[in-house]
C-alpha positions, 0 to 999 in steps of 0.5 A: 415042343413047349418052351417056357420064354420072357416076352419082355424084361422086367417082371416075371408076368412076361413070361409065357408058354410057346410052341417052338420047334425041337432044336437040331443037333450038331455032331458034337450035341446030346438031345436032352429031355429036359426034366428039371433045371433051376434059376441062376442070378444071371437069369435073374439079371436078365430077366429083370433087364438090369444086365442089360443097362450094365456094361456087360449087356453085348455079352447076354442076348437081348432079342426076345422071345428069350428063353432063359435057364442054364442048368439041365438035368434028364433024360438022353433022346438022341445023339450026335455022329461024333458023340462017344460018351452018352447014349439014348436013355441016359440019365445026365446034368449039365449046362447050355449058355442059355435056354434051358426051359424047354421040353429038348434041349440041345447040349454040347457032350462034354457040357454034361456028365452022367448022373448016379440013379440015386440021385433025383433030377430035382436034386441034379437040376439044381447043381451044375452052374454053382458047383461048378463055379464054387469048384473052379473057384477053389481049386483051378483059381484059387489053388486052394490048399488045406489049412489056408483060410478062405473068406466065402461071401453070400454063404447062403446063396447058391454057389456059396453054400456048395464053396463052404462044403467043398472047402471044409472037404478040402481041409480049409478055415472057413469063413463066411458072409450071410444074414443071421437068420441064415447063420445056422444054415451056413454053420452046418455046412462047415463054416467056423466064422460067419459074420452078417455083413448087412449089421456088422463090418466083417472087415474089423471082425477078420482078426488074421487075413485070409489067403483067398476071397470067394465073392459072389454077392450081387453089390449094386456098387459093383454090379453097375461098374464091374469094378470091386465096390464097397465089398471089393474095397473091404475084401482087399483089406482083409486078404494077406499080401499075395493073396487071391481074389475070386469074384464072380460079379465084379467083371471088370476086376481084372483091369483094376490096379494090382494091390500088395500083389494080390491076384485078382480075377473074375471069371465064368464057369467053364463046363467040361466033364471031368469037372462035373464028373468030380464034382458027382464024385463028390455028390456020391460020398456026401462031401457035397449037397445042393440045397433046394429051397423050393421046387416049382412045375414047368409051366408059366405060372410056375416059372413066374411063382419061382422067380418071385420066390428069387426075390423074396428073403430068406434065400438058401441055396438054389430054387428048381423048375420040374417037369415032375410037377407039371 
């Protein structure tokens, strides 16, 4: 079967189509052909090799060829002795730890979940890392209750614009970072505040603090350390006495000195199904919309096209990989 993999880090040149064999399945597994999936800032990271120079690089694979990708969306081949939920033929979305950009993909079955036939498998290639994320966030980290007022960094990106929607579902005030060409964008999502934090200090605009901060912005001052940097340093002023801080960048937040009581935590999105299941709940009554910024073919050229676009401005929402457009 073909894979799309990175032969070396740092460009998207690197990577190249190969021919690898179809994975085995466990009794636990789904066999999935792959028929989109989509490019996360972890495999943005890694392609560059930058995580691997950070203190988190004994937690991602270094050995190449590496075949990145975590989010899939098709259709169900084969199944797995104990796998009770799924059947050949279905169509489902889910996540892999890694290596998504192949023709067969091997899923843990409650990694996934059954998606509606109203929705296309670009559009369920692009949810499952960032919804889930923005959704544990909210409401398994955060504890997230209507009325209380949230600060959503990069409400643009990926996870942000799906927290801004969930949020304002949720009966939130809303309040969000983003660059101010993307601040229209932000506002329809819900968002009543957005403040461009590459012009202004969002710190000394937020009048009242908040009761959570949601923040994934890759900060190079965090991302080298793990520790809140200079966001990090802005966010704990601004969150009230007790509050909650949810970083999904600064990975070693949760060794930093507690602040006015305020709980602090970083942590990775946990795939199980009755989350997703929620979240395509969500999907189907129009409280939730992935945005897709730009779709791209499975092939080599494609994937490299799709990761220069990752690094490009404007950036909204998520960027798909489909085998449609091959």
């Amino acid at each position: 079967m073909k894979a799309i993999a990175l032969t070396s880090f740092g460009v998207p040149e690197a990577l190249e189509e190969l021919e690898i064999p179809v994975p085995p399945l466990t009794d636990t597994q789904v066999l999935i052909e792959m028929r989109a999936s989509s490019i996360n800032p972890a495999d943005i990271q890694l392609r560059s090799g930058a995580i691997l120079q950070s203190p988190m690089a004994d937690k991602f694979p270094a050995q190449l060829p590496l075949v990145l990708g975590i989010d899939v969306a098709g259709i169900v081949k084969e199944v797995g002795e104990k796998v009770r939920h799924f059947k050949p033929r279905d169509r489902v979305m889910g996540m892999v730890p890694m290596g998504s950009y192949m023709d067969y993909v091997a899923v843990e079955e409650d990694h996934l979940v059954v998606i509606p036939q109203s929705l296309s498998f670009e559009e369920a290639g692009a949810v499952p890392t960032v919804a889930l994320t923005a959704w544990q966030a909210l409401f398994e980290h955060g504890r997230l209750q209507p009325g209380e007022r949230i600060l959503i960094h990069a409400g643009a990106g990926g996870v942000g614009h799906a927290a801004i929607q969930l949020a304002k579902q949720h009966g939130a005030y809303v309040i969000a970072t983003a660059r101010d060409y993307n601040h229209d964008f932000v506002k329809g999502l819900g968002a009543d505040e957005v403040f461009d934090y590459t012009k202004v200090d969002f710190a000394t605009k937020i009048t009242e603090p908040v009761d959570i901060v949601l923040d994934s912005a890759m900060d190079p001052s965090t991302f080298g350390t793990g520790l809140p940097g200079d966001i990090g340093d802005k966010n704990y002023s601004v969150i009230k006495d007790a509050g909650t801080y949810i970083s999904v960048v600064a990975f070693a937040i949760n060794q930093y000195p507690k602040v006015r009581g305020i709980d602090a935590r970083f942590f990775q999105a946990r795939p199980n199904r009755a989350d997703f299941e929620a979240i395509v709940h969500h999907i189907q009554k129009n409280k939730l919309n992935i945005h897709i910024d730009k779709t791209y073919p499975f092939t080599a050229q494609g994937l490299f096209q799709a990761y220069r676009k990752s690094e490009e401005l404007p950036k909204r929402g998520k960027i798909v990989i489909s085998k449609n457009m091959e």
